[in-house]
C-alpha positions in Angstrom: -21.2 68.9 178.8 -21.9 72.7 177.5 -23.6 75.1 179.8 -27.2 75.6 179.3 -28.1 78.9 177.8 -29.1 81.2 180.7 -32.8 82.9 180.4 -32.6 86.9 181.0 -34.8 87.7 183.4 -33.7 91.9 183.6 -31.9 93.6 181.1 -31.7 98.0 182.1 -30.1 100.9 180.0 -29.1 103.6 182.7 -27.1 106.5 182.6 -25.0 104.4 185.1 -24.8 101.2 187.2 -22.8 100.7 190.5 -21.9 97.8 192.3 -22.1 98.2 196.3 -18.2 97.2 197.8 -19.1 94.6 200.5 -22.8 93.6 199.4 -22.0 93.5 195.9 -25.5 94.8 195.0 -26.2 96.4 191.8 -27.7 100.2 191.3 -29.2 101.6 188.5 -29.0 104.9 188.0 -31.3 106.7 185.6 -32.8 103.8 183.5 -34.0 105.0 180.1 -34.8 103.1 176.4 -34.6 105.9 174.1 -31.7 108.6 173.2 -32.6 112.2 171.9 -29.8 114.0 170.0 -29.9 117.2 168.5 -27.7 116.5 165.6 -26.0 113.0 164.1 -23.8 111.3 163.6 -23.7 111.4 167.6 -21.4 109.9 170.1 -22.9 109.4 173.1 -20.6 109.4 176.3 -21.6 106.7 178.0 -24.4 104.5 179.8 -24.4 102.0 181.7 -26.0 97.8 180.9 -27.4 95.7 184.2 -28.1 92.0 183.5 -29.4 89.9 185.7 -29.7 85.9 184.2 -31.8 82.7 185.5 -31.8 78.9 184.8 -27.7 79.0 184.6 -25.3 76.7 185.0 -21.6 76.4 183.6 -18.9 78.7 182.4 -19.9 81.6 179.8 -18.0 84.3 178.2 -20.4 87.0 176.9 -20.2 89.3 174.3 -22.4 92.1 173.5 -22.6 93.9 170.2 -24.9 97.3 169.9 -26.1 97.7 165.9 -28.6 98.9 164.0 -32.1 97.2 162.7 -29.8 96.8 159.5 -27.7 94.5 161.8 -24.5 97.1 160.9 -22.4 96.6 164.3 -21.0 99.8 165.8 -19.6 98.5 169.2 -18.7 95.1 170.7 -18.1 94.3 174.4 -16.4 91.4 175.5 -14.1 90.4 178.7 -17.1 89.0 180.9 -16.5 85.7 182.1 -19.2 84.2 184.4 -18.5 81.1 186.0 -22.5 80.3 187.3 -21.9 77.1 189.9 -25.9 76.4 190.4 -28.7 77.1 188.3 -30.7 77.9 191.5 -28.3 81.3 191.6 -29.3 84.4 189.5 -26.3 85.9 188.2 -25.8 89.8 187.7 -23.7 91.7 186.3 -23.0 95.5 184.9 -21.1 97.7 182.4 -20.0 100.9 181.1 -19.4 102.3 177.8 -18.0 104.8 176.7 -18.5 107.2 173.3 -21.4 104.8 171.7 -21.4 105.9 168.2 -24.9 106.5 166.9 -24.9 107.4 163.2 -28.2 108.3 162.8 -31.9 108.6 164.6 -33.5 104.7 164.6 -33.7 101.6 166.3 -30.9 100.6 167.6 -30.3 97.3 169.7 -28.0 95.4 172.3 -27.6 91.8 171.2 -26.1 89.3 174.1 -24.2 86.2 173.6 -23.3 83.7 175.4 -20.4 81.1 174.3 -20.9 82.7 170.6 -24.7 81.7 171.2 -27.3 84.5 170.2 -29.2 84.6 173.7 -31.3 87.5 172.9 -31.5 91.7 171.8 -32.6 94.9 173.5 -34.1 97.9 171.8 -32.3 101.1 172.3 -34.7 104.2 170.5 -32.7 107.5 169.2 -34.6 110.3 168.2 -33.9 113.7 166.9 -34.4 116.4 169.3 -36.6 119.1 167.4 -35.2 122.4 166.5 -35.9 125.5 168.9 -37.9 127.8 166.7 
């Protein structure tokens, strides 16, 4: 039987995430959806992704590209395996990256799958930062 395709009930862009040792509770640290550069192309240090699914059950490996609204794909992240025992349990997990590269000011957006499956994307705004006069 395949896994259901989990619903994602919070999806956060900080400037970092931390999971607690012991409690395994998740922090989010600065939570933002929009960039401001003052030139491009820009590569952007790092930030961190918080997920947190629902209405799981099964064995998924998820894979997360970050493109444009052109669908061009700039970075992929892969390597999570979740192995959800009870669809009455809500998953979560968190990521890091690390020098996100951002070509130009747009729309840019985090698209998650699970098992190869589209599940759903997030918008991510960059902006130019205005020139001191």
């Amino acid at each position: 039987m395949l896994p259901v395709k989990p619903e994602i009930i919070s999806f956060l862009i900080a400037d970092m995430v931390i999971q607690e040792k012991g409690t395994n509770k998740w922090s989010a640290i600065g939570i933002f959806d929009r960039i401001r550069a003052a030139s491009f192309p820009y590569i952007h240090p790092g930030l961190g992704l918080y997920i947190r699914l629902a209405d799981a059950e099964g064995n998924y490996d998820v894979r997360i590209e970050f493109c444009d609204d052109n669908n061009r794909i700039f970075a992929v992240f892969e390597g999570i395996t979740l192995s959800i025992h009870s669809r009455l349990h809500h998953p979560d997990f968190g990521m890091k990256t690390a020098n996100l590269p951002i070509p130009k000011p747009g729309k840019y957006y985090f698209k998650l799958y699970f098992n190869r499956s589209f599940a759903k994307g997030f918008q991510l705004d960059v902006e130019e930062m205005p020139q001191k006069q």
